[in-house]
PDB file of N, H, CA, C and O in Angstrom:
ATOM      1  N   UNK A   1      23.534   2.734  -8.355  1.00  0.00           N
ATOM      2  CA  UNK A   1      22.380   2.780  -9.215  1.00  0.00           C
ATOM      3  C   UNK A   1      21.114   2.772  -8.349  1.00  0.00           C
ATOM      4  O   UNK A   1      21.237   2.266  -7.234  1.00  0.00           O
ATOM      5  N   UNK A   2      19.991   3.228  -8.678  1.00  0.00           N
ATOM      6  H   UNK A   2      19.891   3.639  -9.585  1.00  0.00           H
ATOM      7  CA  UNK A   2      18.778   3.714  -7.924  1.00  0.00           C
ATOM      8  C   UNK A   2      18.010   2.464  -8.167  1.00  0.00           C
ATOM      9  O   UNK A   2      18.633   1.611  -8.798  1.00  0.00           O
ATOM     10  N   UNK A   3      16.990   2.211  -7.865  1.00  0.00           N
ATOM     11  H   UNK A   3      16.484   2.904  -7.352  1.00  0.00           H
ATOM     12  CA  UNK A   3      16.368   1.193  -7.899  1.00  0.00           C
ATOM     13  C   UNK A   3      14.638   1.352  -7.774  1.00  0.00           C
ATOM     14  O   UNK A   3      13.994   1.156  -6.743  1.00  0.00           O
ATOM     15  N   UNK A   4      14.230   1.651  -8.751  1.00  0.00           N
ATOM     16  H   UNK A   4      14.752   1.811  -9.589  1.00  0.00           H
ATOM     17  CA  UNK A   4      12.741   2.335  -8.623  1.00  0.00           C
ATOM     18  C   UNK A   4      11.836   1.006  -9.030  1.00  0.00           C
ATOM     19  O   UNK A   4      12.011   0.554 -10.162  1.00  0.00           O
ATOM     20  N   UNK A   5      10.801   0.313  -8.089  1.00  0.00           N
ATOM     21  H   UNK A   5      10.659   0.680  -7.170  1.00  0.00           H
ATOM     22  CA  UNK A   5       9.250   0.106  -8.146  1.00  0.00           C
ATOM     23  C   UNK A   5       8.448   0.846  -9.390  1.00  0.00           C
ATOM     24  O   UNK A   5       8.621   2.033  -9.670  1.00  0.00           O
ATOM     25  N   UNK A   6       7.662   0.077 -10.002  1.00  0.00           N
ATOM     26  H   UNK A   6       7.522  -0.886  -9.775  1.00  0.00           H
ATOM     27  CA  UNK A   6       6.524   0.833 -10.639  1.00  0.00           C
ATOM     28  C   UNK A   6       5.537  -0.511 -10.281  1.00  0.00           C
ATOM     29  O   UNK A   6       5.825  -1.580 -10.820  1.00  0.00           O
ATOM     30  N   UNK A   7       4.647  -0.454  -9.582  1.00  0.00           N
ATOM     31  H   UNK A   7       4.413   0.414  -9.144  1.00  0.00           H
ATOM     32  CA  UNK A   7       3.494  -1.198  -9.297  1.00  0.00           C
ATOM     33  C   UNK A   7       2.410  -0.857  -9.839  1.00  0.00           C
ATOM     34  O   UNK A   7       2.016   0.284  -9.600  1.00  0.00           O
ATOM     35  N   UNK A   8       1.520  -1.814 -10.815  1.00  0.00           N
ATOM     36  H   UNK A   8       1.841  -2.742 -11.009  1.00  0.00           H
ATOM     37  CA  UNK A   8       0.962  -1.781 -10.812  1.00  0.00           C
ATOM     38  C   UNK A   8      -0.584  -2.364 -10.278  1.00  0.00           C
ATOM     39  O   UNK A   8      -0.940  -3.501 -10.586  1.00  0.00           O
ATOM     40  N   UNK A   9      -1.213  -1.705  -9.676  1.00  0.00           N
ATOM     41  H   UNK A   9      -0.923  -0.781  -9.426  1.00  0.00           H
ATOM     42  CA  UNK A   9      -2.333  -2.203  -9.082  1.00  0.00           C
ATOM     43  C   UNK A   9      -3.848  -2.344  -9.202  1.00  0.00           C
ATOM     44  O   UNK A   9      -4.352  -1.291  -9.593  1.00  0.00           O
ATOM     45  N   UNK A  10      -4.626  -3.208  -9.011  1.00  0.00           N
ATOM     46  H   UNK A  10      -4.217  -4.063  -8.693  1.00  0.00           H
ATOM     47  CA  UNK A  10      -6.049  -3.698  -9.784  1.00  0.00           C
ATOM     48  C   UNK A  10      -6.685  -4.077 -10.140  1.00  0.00           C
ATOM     49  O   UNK A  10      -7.154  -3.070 -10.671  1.00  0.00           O
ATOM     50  N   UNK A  11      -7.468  -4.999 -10.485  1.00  0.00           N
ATOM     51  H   UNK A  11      -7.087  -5.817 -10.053  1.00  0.00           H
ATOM     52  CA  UNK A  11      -8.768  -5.640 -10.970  1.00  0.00           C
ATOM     53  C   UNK A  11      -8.868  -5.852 -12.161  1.00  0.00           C
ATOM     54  O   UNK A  11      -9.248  -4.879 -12.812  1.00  0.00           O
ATOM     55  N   UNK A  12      -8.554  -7.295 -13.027  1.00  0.00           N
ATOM     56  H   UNK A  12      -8.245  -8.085 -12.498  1.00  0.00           H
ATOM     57  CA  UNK A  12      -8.549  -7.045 -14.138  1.00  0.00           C
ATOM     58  C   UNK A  12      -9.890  -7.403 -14.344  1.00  0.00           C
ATOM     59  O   UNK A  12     -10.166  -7.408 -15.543  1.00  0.00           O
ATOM     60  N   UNK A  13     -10.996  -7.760 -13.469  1.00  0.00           N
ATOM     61  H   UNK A  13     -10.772  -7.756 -12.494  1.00  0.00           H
ATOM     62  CA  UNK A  13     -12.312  -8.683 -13.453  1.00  0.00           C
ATOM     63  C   UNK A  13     -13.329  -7.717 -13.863  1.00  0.00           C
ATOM     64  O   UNK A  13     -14.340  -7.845 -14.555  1.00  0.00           O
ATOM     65  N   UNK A  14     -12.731  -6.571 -13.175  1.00  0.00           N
ATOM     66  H   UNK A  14     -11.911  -6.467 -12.614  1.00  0.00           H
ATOM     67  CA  UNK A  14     -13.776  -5.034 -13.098  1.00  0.00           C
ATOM     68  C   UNK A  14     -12.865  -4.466 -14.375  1.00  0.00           C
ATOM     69  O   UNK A  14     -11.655  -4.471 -14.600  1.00  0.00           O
ATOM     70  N   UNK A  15     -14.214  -3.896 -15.215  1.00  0.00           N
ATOM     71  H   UNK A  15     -15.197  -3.892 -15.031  1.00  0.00           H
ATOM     72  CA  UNK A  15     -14.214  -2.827 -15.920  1.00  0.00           C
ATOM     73  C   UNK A  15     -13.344  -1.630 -15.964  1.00  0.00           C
ATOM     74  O   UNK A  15     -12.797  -1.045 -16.899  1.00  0.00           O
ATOM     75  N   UNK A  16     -13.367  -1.474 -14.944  1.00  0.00           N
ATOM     76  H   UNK A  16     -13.811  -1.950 -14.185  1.00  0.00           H
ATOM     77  CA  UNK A  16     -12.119   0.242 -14.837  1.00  0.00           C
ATOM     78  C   UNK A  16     -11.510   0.341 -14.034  1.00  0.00           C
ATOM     79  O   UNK A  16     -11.216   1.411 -13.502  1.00  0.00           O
ATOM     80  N   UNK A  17     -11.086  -0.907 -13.660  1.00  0.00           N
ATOM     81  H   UNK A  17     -11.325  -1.777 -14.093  1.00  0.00           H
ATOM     82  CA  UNK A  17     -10.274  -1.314 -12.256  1.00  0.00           C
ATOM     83  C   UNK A  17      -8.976  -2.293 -12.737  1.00  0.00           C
ATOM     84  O   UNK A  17      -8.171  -2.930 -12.059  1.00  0.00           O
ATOM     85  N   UNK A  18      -9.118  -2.141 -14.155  1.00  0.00           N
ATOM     86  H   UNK A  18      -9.773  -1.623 -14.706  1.00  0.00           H
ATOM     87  CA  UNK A  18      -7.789  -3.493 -14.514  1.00  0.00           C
ATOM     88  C   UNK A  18      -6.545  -2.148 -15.190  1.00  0.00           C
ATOM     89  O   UNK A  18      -5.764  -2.486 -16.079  1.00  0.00           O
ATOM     90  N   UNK A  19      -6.526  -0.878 -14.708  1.00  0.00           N
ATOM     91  H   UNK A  19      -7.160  -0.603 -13.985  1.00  0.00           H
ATOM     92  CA  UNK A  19      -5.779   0.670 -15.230  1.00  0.00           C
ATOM     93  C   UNK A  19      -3.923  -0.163 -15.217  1.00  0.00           C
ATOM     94  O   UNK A  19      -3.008  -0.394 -16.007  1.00  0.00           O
ATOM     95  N   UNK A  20      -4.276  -0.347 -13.693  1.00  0.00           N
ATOM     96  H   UNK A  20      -5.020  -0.158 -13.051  1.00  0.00           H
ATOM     97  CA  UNK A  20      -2.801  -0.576 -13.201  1.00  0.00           C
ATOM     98  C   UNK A  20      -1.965  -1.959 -14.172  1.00  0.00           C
ATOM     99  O   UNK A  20      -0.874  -1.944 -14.742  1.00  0.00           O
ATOM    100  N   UNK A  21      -2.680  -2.729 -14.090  1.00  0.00           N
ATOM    101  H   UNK A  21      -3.567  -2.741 -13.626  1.00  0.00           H
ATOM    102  CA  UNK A  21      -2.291  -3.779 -14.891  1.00  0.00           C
ATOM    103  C   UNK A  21      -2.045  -3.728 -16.364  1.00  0.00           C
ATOM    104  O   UNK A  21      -1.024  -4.262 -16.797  1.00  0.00           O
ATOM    105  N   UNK A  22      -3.001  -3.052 -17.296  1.00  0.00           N
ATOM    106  H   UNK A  22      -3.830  -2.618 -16.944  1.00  0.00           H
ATOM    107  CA  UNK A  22      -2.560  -2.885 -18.667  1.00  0.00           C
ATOM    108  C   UNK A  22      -1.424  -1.374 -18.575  1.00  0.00           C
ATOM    109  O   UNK A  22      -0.675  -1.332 -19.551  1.00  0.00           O
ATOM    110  N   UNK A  23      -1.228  -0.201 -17.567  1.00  0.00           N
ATOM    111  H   UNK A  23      -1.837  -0.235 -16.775  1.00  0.00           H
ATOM    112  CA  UNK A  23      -0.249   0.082 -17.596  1.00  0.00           C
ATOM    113  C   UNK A  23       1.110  -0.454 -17.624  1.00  0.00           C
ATOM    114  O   UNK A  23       1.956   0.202 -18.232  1.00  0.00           O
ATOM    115  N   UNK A  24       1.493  -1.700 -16.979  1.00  0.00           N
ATOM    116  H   UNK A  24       0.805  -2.233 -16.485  1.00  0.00           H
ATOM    117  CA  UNK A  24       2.719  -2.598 -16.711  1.00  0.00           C
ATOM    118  C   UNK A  24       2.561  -3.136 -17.871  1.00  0.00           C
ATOM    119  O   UNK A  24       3.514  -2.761 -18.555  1.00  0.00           O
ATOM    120  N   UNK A  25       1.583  -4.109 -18.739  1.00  0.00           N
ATOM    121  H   UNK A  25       0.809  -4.414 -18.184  1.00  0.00           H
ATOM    122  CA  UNK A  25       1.937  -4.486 -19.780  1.00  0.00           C
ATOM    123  C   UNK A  25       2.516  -3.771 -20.875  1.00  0.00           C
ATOM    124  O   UNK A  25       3.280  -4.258 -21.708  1.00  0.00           O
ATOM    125  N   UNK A  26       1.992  -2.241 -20.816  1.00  0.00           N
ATOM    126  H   UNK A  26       1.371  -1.846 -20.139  1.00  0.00           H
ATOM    127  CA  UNK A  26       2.884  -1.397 -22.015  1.00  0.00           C
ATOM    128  C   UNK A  26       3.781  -0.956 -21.488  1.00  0.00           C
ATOM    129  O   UNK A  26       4.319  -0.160 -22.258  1.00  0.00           O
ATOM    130  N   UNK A  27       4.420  -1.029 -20.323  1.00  0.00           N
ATOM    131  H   UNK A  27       3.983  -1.676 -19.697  1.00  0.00           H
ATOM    132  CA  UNK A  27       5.636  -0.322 -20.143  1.00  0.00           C
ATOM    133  C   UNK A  27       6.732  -1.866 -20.514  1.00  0.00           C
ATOM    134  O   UNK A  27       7.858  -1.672 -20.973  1.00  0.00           O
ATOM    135  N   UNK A  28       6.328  -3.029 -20.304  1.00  0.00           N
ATOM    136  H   UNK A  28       5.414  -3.186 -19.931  1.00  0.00           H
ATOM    137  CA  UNK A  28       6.963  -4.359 -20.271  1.00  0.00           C
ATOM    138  C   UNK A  28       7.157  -4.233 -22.049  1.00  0.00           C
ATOM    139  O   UNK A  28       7.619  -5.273 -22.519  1.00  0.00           O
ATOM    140  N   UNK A  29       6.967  -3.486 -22.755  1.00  0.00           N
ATOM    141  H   UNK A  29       6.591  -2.641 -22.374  1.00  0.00           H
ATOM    142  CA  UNK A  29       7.256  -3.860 -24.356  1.00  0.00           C
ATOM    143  C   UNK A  29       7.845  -2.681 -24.019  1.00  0.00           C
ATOM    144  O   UNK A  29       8.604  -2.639 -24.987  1.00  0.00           O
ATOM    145  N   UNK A  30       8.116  -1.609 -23.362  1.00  0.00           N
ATOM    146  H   UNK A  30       7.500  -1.642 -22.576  1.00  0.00           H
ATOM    147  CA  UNK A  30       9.397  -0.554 -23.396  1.00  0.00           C
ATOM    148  C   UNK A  30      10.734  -1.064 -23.254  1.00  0.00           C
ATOM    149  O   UNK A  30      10.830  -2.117 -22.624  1.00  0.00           O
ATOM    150  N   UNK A  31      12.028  -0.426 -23.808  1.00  0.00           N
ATOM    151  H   UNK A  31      11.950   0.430 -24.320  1.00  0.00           H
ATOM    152  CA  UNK A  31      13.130  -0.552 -23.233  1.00  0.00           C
ATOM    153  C   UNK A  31      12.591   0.626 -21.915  1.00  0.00           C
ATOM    154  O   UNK A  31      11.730   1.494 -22.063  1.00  0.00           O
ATOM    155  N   UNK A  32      13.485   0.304 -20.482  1.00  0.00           N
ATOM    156  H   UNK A  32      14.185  -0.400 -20.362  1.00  0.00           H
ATOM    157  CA  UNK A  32      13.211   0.939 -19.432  1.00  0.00           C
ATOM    158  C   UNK A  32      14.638   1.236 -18.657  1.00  0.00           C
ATOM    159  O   UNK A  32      15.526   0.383 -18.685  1.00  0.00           O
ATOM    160  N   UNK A  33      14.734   1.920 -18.278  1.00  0.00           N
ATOM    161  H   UNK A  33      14.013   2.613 -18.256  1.00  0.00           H
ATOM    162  CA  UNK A  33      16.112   2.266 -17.765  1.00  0.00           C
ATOM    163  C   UNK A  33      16.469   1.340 -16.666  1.00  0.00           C
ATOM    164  O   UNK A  33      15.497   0.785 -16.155  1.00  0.00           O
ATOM    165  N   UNK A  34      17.739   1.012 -16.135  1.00  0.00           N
ATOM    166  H   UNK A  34      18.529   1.463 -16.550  1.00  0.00           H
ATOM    167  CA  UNK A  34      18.610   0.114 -15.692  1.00  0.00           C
ATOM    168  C   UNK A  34      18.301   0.609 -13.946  1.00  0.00           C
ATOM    169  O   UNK A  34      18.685   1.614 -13.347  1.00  0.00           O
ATOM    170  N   UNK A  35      17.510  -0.482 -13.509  1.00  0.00           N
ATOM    171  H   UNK A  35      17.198  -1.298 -13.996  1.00  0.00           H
ATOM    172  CA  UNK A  35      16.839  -0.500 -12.124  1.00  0.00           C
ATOM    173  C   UNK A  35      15.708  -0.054 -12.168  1.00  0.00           C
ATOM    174  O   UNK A  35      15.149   0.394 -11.167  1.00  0.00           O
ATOM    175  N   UNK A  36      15.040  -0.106 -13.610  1.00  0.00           N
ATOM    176  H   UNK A  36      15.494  -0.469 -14.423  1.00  0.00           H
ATOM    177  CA  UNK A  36      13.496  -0.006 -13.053  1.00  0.00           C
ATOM    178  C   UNK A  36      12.775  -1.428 -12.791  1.00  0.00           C
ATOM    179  O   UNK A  36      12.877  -2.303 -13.651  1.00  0.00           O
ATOM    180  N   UNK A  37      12.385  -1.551 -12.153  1.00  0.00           N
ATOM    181  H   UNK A  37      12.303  -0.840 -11.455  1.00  0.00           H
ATOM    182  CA  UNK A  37      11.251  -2.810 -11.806  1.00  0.00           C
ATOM    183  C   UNK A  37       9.819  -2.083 -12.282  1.00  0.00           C
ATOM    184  O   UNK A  37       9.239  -0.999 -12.207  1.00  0.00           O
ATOM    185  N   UNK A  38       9.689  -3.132 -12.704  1.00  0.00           N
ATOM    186  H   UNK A  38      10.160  -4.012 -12.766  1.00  0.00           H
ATOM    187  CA  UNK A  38       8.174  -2.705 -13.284  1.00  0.00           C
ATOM    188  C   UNK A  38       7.058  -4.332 -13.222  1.00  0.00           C
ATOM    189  O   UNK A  38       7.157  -5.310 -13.963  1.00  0.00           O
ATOM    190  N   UNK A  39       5.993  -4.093 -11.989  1.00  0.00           N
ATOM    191  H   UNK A  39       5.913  -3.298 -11.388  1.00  0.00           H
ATOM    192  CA  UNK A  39       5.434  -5.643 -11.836  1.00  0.00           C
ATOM    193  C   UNK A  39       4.121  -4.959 -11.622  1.00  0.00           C
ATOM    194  O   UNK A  39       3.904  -3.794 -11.289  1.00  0.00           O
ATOM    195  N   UNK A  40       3.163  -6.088 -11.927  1.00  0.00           N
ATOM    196  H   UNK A  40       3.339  -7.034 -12.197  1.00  0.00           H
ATOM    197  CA  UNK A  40       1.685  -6.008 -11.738  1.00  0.00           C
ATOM    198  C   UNK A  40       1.401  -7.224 -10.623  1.00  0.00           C
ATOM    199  O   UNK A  40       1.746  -8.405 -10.595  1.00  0.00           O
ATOM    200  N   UNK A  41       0.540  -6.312  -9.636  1.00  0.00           N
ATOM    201  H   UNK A  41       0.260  -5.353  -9.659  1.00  0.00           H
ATOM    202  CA  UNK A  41       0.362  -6.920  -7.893  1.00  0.00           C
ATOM    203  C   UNK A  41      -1.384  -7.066  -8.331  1.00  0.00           C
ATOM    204  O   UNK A  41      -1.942  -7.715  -7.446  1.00  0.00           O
ATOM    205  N   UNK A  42      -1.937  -6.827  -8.954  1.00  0.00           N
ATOM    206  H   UNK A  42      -1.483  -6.300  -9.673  1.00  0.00           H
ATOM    207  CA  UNK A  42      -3.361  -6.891  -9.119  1.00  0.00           C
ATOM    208  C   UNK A  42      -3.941  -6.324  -7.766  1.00  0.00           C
ATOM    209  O   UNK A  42      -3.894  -5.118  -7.526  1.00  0.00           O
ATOM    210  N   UNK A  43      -4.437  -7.152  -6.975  1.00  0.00           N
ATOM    211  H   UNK A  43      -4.475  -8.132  -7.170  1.00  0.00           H
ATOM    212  CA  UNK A  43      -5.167  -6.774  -5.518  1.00  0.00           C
ATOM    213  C   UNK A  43      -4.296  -7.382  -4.425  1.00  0.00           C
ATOM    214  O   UNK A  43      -4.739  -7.401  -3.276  1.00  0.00           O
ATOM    215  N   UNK A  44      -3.098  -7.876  -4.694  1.00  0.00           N
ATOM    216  H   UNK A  44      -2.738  -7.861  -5.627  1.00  0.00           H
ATOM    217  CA  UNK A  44      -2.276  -8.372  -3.725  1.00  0.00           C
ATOM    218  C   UNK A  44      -1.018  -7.523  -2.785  1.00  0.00           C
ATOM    219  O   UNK A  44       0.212  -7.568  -2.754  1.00  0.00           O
ATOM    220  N   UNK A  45      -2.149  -6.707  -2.026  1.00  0.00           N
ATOM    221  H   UNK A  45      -3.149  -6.671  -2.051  1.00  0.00           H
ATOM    222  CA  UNK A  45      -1.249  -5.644  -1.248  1.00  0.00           C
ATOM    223  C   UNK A  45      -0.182  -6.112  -0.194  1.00  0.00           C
ATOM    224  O   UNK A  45       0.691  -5.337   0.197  1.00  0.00           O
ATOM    225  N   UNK A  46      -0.280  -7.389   0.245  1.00  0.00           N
ATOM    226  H   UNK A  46      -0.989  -8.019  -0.073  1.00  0.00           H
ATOM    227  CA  UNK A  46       0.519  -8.304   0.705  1.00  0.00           C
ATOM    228  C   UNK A  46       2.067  -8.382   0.017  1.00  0.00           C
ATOM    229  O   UNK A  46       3.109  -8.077   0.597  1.00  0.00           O
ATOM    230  N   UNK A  47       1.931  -8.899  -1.447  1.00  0.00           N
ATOM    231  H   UNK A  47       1.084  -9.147  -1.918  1.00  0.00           H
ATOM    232  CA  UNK A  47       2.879  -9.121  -2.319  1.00  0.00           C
ATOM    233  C   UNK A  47       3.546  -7.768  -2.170  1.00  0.00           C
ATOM    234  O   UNK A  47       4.681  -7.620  -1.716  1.00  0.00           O
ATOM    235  N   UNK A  48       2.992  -7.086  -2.461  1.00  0.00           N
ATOM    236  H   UNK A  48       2.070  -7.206  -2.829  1.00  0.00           H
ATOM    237  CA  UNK A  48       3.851  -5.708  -2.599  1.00  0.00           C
ATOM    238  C   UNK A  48       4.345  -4.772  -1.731  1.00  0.00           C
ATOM    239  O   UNK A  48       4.896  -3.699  -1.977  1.00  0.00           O
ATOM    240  N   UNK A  49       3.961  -5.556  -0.173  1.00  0.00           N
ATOM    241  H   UNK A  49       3.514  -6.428   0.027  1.00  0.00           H
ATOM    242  CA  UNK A  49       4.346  -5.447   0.885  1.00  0.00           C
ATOM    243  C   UNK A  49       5.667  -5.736   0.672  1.00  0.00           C
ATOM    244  O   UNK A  49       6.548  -4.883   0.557  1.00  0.00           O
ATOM    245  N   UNK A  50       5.858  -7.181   0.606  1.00  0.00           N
ATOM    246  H   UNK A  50       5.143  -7.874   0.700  1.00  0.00           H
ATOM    247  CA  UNK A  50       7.227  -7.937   0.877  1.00  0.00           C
ATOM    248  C   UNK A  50       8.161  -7.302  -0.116  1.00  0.00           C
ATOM    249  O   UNK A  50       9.203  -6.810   0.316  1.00  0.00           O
ATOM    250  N   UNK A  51       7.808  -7.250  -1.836  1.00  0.00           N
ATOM    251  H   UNK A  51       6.962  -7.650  -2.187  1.00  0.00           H
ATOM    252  CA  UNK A  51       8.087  -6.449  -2.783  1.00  0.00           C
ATOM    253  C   UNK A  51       9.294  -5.132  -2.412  1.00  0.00           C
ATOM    254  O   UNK A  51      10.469  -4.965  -2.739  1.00  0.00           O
ATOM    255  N   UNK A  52       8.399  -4.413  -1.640  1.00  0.00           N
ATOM    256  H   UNK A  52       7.445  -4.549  -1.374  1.00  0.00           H
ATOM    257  CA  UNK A  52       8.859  -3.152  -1.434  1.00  0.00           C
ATOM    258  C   UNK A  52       9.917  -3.424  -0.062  1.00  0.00           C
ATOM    259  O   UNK A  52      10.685  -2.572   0.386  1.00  0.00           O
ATOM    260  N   UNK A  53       9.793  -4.448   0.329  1.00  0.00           N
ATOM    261  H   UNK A  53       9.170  -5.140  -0.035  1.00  0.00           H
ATOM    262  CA  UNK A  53      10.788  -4.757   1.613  1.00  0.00           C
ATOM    263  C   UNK A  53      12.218  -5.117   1.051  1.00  0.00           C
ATOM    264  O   UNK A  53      13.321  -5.193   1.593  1.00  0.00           O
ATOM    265  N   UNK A  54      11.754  -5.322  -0.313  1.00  0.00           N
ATOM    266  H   UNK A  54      10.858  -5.261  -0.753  1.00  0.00           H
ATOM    267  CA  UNK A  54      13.499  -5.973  -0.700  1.00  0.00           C
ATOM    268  C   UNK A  54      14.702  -4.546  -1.125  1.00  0.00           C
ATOM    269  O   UNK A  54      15.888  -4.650  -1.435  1.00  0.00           O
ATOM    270  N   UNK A  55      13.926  -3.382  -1.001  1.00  0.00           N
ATOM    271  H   UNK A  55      12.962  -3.298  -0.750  1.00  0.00           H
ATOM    272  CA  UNK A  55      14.967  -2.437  -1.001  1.00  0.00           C
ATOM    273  C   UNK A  55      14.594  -1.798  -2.412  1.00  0.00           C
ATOM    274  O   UNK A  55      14.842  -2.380  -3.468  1.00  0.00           O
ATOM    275  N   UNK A  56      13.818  -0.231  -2.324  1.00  0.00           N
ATOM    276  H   UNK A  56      13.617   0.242  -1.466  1.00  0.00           H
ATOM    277  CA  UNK A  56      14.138   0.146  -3.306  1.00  0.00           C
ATOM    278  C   UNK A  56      13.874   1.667  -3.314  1.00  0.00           C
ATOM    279  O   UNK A  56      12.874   1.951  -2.655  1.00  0.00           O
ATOM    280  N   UNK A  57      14.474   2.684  -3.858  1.00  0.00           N
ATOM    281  H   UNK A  57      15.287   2.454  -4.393  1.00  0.00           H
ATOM    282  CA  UNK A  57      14.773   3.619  -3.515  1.00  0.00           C
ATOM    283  C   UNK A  57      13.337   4.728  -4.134  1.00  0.00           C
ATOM    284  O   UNK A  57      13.081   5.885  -3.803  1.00  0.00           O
ATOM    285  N   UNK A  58      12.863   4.125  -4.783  1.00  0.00           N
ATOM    286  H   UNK A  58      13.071   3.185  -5.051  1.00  0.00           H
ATOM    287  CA  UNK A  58      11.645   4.804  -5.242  1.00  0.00           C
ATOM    288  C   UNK A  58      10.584   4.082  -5.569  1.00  0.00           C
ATOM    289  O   UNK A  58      10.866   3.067  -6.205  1.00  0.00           O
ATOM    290  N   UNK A  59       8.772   4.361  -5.220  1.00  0.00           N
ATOM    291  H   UNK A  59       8.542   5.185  -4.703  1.00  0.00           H
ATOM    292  CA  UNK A  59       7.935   3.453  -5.092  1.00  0.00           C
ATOM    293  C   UNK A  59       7.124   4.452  -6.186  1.00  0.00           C
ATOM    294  O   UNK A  59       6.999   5.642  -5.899  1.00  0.00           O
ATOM    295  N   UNK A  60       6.629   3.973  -7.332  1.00  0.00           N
ATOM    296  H   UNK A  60       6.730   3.006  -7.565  1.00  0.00           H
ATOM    297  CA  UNK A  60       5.436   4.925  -8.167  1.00  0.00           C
ATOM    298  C   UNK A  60       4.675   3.584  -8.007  1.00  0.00           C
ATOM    299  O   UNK A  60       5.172   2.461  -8.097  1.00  0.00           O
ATOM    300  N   UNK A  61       3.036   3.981  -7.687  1.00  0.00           N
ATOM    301  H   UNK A  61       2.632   4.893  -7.614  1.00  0.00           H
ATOM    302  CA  UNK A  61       2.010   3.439  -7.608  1.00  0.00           C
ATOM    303  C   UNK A  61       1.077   3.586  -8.875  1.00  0.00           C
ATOM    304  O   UNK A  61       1.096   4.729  -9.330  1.00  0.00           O
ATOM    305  N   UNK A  62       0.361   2.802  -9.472  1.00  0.00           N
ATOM    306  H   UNK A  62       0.346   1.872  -9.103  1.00  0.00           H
ATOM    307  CA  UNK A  62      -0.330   3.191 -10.434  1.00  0.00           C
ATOM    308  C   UNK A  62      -1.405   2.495 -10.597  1.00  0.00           C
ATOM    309  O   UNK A  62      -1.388   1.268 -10.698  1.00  0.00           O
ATOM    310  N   UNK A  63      -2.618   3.318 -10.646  1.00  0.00           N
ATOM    311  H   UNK A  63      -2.631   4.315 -10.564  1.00  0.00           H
ATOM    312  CA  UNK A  63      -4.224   2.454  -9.964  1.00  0.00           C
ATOM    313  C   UNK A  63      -4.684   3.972 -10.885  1.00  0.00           C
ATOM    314  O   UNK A  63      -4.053   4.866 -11.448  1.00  0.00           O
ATOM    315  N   UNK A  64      -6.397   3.593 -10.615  1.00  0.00           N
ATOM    316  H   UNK A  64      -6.910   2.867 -10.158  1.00  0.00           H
ATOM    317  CA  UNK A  64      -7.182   4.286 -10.898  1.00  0.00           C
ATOM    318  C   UNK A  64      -8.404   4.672  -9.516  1.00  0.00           C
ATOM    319  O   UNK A  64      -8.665   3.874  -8.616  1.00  0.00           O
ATOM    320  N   UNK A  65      -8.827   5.641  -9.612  1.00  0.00           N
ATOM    321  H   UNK A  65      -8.615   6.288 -10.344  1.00  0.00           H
ATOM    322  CA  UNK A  65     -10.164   5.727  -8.365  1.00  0.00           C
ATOM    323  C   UNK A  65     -11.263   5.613  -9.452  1.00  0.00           C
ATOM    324  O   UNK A  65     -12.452   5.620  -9.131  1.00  0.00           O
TER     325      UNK A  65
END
């Protein structure tokens, strides 16, 4: 089985910078297929350092510019 990341990343303090985070909350009321991870890192590129160290075969990022 595959094991896919969906990070979300961002600012919930700023105005148009909290994208990544209310994306993860609507995918968290989805059923989601079997090995998706789906977490909100806010501004903690650290966390999602280690995150992504535990093994996973696909990384989707999700932020706004």
């Amino acid at each position: 089985m595959k094991r896919i990341l969906v990070a979300g990343i961002g600012n919930a303090w700023l105005a148009d910078d909290g994208f990544g985070g209310e994306v993860v909350r609507r995918l968290e009321q989805r059923e989601l297929p079997e090995g998706a991870v789906v977490l909100d890192f806010g501004t903690g590129g650290l966390d999602l350092a280690y995150e992504v160290m535990r093994g996973y075969d696909a990384l989707v990022l999700v932020d706004v510019s």
